[in-house]
Residue frames as qw, qx, qy, qz and C-alpha x, y, z in Angstrom:
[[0.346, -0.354, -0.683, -0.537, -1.45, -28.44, 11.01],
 [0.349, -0.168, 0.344, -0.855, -4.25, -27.24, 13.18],
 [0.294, 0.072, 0.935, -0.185, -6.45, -30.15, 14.74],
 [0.232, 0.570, 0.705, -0.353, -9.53, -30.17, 12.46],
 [0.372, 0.828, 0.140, -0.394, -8.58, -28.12, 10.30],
 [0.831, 0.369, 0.231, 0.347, -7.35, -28.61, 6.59],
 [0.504, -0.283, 0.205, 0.790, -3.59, -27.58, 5.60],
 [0.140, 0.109, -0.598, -0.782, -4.83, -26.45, 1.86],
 [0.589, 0.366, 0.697, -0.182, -7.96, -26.61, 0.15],
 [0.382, 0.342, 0.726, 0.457, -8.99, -27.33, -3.69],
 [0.317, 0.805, 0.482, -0.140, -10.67, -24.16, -5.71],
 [0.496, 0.245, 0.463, 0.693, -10.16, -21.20, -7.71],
 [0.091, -0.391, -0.145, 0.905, -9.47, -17.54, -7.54],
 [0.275, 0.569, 0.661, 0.405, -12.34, -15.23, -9.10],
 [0.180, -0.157, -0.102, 0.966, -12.84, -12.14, -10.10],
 [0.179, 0.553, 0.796, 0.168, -16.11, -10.75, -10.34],
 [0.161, 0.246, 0.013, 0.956, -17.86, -7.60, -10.43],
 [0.062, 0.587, 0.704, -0.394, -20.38, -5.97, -8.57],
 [0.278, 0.748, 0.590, 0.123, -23.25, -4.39, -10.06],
 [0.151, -0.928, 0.098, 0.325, -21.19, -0.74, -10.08],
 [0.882, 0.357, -0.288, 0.109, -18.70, -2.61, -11.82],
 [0.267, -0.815, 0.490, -0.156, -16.19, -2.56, -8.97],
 [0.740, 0.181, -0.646, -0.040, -13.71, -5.29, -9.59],
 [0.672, -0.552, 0.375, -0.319, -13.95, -7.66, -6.73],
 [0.480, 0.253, -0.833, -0.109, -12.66, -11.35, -5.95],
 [0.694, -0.079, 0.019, -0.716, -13.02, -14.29, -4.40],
 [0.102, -0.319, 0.939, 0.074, -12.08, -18.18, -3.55],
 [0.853, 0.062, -0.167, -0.490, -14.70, -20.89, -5.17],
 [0.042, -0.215, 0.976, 0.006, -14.04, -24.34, -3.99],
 [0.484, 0.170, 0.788, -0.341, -16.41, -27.07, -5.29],
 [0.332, 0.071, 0.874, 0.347, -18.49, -28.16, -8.21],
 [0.476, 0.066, -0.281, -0.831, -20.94, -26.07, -10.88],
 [0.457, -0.237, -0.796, -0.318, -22.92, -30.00, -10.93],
 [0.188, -0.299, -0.704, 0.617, -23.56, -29.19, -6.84],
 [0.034, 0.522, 0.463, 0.716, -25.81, -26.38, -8.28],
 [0.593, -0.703, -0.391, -0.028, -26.12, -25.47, -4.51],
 [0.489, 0.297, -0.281, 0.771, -23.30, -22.95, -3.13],
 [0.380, -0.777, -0.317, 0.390, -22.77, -21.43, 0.24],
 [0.347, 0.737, -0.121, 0.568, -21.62, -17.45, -0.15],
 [0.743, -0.311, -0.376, 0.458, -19.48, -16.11, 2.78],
 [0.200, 0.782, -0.058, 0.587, -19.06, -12.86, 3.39],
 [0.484, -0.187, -0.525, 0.675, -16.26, -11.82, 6.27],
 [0.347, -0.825, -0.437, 0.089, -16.83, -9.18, 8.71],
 [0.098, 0.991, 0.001, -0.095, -15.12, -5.69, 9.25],
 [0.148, -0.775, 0.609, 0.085, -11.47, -5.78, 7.99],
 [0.660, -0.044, 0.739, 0.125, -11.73, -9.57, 7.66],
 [0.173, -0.490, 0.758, 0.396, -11.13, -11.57, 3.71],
 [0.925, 0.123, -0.260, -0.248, -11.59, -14.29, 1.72],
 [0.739, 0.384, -0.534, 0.145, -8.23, -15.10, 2.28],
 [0.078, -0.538, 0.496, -0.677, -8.04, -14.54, 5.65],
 [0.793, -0.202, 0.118, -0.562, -9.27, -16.95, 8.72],
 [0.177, -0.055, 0.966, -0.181, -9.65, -20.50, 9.75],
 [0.414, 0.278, 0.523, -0.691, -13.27, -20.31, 9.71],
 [0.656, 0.539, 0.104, -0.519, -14.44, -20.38, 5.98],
 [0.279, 0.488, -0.773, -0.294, -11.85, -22.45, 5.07],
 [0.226, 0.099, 0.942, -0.227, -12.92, -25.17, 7.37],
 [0.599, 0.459, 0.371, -0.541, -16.77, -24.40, 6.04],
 [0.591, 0.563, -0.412, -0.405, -15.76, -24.92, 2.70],
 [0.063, 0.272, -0.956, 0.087, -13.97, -28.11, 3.46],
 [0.334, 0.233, 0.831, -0.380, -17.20, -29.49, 5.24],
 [0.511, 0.490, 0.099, -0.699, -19.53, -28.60, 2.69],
 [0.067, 0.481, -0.797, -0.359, -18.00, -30.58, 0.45],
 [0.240, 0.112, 0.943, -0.200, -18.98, -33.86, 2.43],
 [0.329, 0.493, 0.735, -0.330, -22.57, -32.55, 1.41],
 [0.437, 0.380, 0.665, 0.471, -22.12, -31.97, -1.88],
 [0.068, -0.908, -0.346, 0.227, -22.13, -28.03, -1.34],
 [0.757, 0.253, -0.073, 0.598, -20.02, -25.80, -3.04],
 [0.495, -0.550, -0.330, 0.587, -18.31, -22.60, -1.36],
 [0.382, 0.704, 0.087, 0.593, -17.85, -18.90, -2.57],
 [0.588, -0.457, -0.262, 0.614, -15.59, -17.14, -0.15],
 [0.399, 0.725, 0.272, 0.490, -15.99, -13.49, -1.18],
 [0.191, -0.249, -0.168, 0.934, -14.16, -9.80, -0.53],
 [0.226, 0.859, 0.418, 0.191, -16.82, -7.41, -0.62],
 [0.300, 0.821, -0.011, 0.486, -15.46, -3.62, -0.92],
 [0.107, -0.849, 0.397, -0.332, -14.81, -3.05, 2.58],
 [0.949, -0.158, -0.207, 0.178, -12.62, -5.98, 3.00],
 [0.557, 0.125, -0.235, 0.787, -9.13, -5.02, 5.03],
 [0.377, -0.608, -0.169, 0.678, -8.46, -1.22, 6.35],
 [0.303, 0.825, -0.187, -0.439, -7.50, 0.08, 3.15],
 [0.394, 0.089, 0.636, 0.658, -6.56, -1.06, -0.23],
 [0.179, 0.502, -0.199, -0.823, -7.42, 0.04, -3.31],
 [0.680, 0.454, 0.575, -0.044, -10.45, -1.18, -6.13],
 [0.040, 0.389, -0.263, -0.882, -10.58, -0.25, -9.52],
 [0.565, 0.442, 0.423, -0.554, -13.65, 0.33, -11.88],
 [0.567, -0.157, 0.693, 0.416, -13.55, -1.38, -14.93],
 [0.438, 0.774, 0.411, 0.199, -15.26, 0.74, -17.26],
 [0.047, -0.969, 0.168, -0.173, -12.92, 3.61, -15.81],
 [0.929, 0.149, -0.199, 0.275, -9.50, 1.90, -16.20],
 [0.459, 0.401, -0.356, 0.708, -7.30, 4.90, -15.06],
 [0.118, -0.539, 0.398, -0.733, -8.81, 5.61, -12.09],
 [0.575, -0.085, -0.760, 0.291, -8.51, 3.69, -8.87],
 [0.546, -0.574, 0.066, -0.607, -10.95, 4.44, -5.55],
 [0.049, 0.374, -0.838, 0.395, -10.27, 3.54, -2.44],
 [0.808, -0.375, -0.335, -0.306, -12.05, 0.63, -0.64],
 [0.486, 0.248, -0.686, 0.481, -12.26, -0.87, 2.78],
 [0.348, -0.678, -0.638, 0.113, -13.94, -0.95, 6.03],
 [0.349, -0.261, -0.146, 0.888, -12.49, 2.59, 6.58],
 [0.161, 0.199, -0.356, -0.899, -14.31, 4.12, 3.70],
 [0.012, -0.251, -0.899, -0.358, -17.07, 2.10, 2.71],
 [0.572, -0.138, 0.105, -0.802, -20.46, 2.52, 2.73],
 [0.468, 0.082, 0.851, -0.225, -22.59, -0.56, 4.46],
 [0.704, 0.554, 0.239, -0.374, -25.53, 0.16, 1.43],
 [0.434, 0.626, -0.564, -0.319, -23.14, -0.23, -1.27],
 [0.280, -0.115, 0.952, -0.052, -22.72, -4.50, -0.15],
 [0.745, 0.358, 0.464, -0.319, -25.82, -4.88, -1.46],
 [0.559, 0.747, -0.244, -0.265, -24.11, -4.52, -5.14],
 [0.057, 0.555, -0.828, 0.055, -21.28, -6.12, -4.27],
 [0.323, -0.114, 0.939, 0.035, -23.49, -9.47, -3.28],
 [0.735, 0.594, 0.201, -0.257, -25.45, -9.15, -6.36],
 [0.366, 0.712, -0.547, -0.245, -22.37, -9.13, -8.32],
 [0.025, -0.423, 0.905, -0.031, -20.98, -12.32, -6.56],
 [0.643, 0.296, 0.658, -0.257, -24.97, -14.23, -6.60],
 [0.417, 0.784, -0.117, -0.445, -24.81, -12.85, -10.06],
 [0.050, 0.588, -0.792, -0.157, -21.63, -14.67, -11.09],
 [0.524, 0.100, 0.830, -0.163, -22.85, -18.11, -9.15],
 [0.656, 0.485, 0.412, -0.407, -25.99, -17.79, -11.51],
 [0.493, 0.725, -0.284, -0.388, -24.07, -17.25, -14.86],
 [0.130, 0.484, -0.865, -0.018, -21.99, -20.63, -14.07],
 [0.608, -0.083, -0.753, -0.238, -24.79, -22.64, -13.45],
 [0.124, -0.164, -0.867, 0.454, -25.51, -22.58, -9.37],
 [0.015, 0.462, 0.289, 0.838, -28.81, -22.15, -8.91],
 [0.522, -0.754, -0.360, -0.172, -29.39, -22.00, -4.94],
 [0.504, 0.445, -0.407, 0.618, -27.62, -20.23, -2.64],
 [0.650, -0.648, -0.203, 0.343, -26.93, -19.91, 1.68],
 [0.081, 0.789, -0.220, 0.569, -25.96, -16.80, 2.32],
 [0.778, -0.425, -0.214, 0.411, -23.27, -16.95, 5.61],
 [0.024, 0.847, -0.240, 0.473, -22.25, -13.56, 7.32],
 [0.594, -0.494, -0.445, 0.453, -19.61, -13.03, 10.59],
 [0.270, -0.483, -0.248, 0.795, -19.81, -10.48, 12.36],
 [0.328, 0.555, 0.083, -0.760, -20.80, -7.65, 10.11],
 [0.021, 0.230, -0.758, -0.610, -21.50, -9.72, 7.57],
 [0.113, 0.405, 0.895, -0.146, -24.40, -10.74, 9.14],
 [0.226, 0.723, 0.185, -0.626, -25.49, -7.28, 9.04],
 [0.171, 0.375, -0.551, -0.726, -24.59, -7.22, 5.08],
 [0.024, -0.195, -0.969, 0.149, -26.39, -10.77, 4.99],
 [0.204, 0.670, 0.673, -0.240, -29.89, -10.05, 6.58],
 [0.099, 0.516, -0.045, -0.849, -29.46, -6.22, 4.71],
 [0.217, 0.208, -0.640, -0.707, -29.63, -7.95, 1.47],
 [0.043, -0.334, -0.901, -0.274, -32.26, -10.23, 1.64],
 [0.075, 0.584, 0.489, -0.643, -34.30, -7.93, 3.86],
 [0.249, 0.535, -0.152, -0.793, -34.00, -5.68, 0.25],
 [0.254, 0.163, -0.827, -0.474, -33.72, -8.15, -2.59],
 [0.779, 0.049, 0.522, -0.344, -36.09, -10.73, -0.70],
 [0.291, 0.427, -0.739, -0.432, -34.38, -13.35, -3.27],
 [0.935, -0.149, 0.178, -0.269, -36.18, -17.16, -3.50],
 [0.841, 0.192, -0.342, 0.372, -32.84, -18.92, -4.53],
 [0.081, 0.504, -0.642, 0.572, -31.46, -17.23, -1.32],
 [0.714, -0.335, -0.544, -0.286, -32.90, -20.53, 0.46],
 [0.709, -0.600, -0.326, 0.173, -31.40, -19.68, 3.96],
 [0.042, 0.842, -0.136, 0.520, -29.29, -17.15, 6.10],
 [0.861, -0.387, -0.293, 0.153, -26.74, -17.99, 8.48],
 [0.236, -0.923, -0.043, -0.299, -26.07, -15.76, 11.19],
 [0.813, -0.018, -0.295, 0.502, -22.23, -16.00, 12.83],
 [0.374, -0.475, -0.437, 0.666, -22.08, -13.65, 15.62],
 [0.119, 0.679, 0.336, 0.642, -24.07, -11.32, 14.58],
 [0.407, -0.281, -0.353, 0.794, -23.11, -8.42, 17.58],
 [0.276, 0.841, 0.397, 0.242, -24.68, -5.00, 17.95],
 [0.498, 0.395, -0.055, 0.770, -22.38, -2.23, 16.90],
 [0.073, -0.737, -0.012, -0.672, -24.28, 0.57, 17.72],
 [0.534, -0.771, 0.117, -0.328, -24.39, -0.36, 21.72],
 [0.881, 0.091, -0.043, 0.463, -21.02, -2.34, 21.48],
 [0.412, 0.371, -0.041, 0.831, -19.29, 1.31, 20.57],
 [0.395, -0.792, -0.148, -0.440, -21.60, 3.13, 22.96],
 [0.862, -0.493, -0.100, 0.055, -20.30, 0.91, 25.64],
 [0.771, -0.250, 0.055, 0.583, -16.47, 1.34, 24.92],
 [0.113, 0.731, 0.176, 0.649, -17.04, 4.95, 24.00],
 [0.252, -0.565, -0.640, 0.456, -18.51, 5.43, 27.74],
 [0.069, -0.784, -0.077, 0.612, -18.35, 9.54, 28.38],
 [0.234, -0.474, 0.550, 0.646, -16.55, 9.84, 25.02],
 [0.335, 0.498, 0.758, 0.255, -19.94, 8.96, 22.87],
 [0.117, 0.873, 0.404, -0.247, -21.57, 12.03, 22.60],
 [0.154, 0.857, -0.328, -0.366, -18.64, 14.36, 21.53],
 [0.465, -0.022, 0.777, 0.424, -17.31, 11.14, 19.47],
 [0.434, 0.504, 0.715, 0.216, -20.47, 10.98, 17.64],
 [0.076, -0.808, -0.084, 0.579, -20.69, 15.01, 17.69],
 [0.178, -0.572, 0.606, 0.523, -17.53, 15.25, 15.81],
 [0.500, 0.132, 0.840, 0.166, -18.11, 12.13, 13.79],
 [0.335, 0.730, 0.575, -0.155, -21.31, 13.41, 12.47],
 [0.130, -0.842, 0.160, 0.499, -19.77, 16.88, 11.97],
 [0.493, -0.301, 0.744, 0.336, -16.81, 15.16, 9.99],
 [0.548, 0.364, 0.732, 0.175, -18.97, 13.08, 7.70],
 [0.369, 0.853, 0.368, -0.028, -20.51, 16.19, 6.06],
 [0.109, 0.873, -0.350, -0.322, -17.30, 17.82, 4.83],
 [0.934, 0.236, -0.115, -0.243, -14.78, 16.22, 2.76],
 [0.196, -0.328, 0.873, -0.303, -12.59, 14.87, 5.82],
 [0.794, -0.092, 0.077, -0.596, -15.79, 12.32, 5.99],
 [0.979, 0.113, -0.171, -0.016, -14.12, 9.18, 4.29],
 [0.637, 0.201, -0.618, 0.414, -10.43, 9.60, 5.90],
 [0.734, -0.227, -0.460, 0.446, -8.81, 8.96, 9.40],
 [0.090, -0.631, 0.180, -0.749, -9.03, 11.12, 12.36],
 [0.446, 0.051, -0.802, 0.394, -7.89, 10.03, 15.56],
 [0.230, 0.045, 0.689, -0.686, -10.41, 8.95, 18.06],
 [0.575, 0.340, -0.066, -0.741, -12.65, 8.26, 15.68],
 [0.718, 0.098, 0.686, 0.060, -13.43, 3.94, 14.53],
 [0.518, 0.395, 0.588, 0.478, -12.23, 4.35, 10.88],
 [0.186, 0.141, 0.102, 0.967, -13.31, 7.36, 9.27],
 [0.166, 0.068, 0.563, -0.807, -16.00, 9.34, 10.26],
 [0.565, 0.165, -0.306, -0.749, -18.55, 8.67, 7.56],
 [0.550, -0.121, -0.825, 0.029, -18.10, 4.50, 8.67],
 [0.295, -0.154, -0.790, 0.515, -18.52, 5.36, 11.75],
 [0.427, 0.121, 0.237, -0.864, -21.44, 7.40, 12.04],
 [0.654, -0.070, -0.586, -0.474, -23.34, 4.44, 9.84],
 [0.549, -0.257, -0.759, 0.238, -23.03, 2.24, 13.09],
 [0.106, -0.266, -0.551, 0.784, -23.75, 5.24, 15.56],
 [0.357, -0.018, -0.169, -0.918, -26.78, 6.93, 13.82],
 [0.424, 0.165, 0.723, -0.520, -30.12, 5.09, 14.74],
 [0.549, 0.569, 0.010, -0.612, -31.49, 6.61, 11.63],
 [0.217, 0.537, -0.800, -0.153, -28.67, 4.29, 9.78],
 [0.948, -0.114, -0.180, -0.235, -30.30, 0.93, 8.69],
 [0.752, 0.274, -0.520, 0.300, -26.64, -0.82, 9.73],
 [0.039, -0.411, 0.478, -0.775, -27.03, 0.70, 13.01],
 [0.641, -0.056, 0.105, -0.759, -30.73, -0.58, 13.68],
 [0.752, 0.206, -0.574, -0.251, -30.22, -4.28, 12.11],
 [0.713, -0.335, -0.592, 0.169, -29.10, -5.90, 15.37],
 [0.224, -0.368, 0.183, -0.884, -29.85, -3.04, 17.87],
 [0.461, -0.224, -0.858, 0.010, -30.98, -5.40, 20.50],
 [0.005, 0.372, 0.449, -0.812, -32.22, -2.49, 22.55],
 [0.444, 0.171, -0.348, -0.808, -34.39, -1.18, 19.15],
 [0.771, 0.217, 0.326, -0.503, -37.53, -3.11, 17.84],
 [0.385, -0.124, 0.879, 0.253, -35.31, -5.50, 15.18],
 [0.674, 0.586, 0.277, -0.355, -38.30, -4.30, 12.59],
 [0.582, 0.638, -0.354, -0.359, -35.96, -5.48, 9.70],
 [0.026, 0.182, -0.980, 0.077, -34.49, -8.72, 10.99],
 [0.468, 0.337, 0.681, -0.452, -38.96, -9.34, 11.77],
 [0.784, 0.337, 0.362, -0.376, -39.75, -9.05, 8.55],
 [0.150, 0.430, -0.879, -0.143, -36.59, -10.97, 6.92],
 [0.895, -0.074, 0.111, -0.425, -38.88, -14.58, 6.24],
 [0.714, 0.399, -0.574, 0.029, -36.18, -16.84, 4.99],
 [0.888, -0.240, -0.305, 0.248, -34.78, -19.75, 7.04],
 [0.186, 0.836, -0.393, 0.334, -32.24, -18.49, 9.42],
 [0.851, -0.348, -0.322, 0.227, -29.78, -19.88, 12.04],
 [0.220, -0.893, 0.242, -0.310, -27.76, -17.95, 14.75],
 [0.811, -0.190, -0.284, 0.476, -24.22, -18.93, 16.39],
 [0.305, -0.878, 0.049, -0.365, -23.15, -17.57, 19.15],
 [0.582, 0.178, -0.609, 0.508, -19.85, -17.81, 21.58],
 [0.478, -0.827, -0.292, -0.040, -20.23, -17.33, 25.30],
 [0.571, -0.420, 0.016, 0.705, -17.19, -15.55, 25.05],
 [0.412, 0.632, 0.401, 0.519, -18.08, -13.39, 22.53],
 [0.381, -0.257, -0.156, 0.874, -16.03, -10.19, 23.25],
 [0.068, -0.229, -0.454, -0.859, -18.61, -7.94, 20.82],
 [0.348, -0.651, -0.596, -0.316, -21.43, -8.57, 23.00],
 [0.305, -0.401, 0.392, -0.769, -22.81, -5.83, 25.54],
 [0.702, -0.222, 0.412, -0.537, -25.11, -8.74, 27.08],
 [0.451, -0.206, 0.861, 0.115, -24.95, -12.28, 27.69],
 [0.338, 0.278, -0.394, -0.808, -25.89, -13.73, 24.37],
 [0.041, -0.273, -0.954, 0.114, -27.91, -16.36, 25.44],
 [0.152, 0.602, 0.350, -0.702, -30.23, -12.87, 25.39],
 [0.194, 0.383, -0.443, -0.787, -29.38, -11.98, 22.11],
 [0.059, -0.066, -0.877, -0.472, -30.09, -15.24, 20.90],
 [0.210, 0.460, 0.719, -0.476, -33.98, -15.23, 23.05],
 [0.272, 0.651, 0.129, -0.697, -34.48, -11.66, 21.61],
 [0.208, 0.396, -0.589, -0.673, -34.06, -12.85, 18.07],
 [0.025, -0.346, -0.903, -0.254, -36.10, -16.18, 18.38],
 [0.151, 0.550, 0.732, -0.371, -38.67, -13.62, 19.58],
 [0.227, 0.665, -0.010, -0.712, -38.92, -11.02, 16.94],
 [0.255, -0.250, 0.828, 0.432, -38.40, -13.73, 14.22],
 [0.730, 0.292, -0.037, -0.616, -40.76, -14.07, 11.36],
 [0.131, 0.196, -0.941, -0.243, -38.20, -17.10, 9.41],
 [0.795, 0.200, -0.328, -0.470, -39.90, -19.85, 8.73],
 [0.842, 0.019, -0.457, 0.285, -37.38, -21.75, 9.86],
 [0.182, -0.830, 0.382, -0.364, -35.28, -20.63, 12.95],
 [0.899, -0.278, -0.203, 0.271, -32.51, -22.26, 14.74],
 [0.130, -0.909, 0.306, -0.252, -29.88, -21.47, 16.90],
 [0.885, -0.053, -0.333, 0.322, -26.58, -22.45, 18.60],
 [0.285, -0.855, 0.409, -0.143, -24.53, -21.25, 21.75],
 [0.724, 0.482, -0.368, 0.328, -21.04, -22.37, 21.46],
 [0.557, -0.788, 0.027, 0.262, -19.34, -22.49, 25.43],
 [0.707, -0.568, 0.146, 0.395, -16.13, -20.30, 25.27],
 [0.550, 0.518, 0.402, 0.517, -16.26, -19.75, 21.66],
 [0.131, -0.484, -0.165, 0.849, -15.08, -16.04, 21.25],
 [0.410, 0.718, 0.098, -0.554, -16.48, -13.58, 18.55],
 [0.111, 0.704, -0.526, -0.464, -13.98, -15.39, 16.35],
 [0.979, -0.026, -0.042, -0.197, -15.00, -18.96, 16.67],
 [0.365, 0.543, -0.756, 0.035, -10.68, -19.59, 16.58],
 [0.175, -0.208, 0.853, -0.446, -10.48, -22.75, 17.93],
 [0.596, 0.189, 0.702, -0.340, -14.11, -23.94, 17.56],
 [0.241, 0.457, -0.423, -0.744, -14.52, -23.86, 13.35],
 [0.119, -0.084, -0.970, -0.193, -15.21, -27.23, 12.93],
 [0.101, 0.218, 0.808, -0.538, -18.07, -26.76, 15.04],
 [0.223, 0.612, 0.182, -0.737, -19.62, -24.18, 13.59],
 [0.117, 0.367, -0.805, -0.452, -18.79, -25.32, 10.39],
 [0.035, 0.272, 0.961, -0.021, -20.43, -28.99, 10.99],
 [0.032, 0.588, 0.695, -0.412, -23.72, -27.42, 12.61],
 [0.249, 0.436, -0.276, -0.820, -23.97, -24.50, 9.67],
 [0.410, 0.250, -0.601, -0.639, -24.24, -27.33, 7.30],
 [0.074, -0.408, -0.908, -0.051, -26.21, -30.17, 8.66],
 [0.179, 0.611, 0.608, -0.474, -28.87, -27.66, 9.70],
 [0.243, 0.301, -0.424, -0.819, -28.54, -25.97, 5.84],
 [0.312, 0.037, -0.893, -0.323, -29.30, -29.73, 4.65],
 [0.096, 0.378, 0.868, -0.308, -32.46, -30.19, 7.31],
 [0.285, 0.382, 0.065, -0.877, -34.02, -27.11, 5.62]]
């Protein structure tokens, strides 16, 4: 057992669909009478089942009478494999390799969608890492009033993250990349390239809202006019950031419209929180419950 953090928790696999009908799943832990449910959504490659992090959140939430929906949206893992349930014999790949970023927006309508048909009827949307970006994408579109807050777990920016560890090797990356996308190599693997070239040109293209969304060198004009409550955690180890993020966080309390805003820097925490979950955890949900 890991200090702080629970062996097992209580809940119950789900399958749901998203608005395409792409069968997805999912880990619910807590009560339909809580009528209040955090959604989770992991970050590139990352789970439901996967992590420390949302287990411990789900565990704490409890205490406050919150219930959890750990969800896989499409491009959960590298590669696996979905299948459409109106179209039984044929099976499409999914994964952060292949996905498209716009296509999450279905994928958390399907899983707010579900909540609603069982009876929750607010919900806290929680992203890491690119989940934030899936996170602020959707409300920024839907603008939902039962999405009563938005909580931001390293939210990193891609597009000068991959610049940076690109160095000389951006330009004829993105060259290629670009190139790539528009034939129909676009959605597999090709070495030197982050995934396939069609993912990876969504984080290198400016023009690409999932590029622009925390572009802390851009104008942030879709995180400004995102009003819902938000909070921001941050590690000062956070390997994903190009600048200290004691910046990031400034540059976001200044371009904020929320209503609410809060933040947290986390000393030493990396991009993963391993080690600090409780924390983050605790301070997610007492500052849901001050909203």
């Amino acid at each position: 057992m890991i200090k702080g953090i629970p062996n097992a928790i209580d809940g119950r696999l789900v399958t749901f669909l998203a608005t395409d009908r792409l069968i997805l799943n999912g880990f619910l832990v807590g009560k339909r009478s809580f009528r209040s449910c955090i959604v989770y959504v992991h970050g590139m490659t990352g789970n439901f089942y996967g992590g420390l992090l949302p287990k411990t959140l789900a565990e704490r939430a409890l205490k406050y009478r919150y219930s959890t929906f750990i969800v896989n949206t499409r491009g959960h893992d590298v590669l696996s494999s979905g299948r459409f349930a109106n179209r039984a014999t044929k099976r499409v790949p999914i994964g952060t390799m292949v996905e498209k970023f716009e296509d999450s927006i279905k994928d958390l309508d399907g899983a707010l969608g579900y909540l609603k048909s069982i009876g929750y009827t607010r919900f806290f949307l929680v992203g890491h890492s690119t989940g934030c970006q899936k996170i602020l994408y959707y409300q920024y579109m839907r603008k939902r009033r039962d999405v009563k807050a938005l909580a931001l777990l390293a939210p990193d920016d891609d597009y000068n993250l991959n610049k940076k560890n690109l160095g000389n090797k951006w330009k004829a990356t993105v060259s290629r990349a670009r190139a790539l996308s528009r034939t129909k190599k676009g959605r597999e693997y090709n070495s030197g390239i982050p995934f396939s070239p069609s993912r990876f040109m969504s984080i290198a293209d400016l023009k690409r809202i999932e590029a622009r969304l925390f572009n802390y060198e851009g104008s942030l004009v879709e995180f400004t006019s995102v009003h819902t409550p938000m909070y921001v955690v941050f590690g000062t180890k956070d390997e994903g950031a190009v600048r200290p993020v004691k910046e990031y966080v400034a540059m976001l309390w200044e371009k904020t419209s929320s209503s609410n805003y809060g933040s947290l820097i986390i000393r030493n925490a990396r991009h993963s929180f391993s080690g600090y979950e409780r924390i983050v955890s605790d301070s997610v949900i007492k500052w849901i419950s001050s909203i």
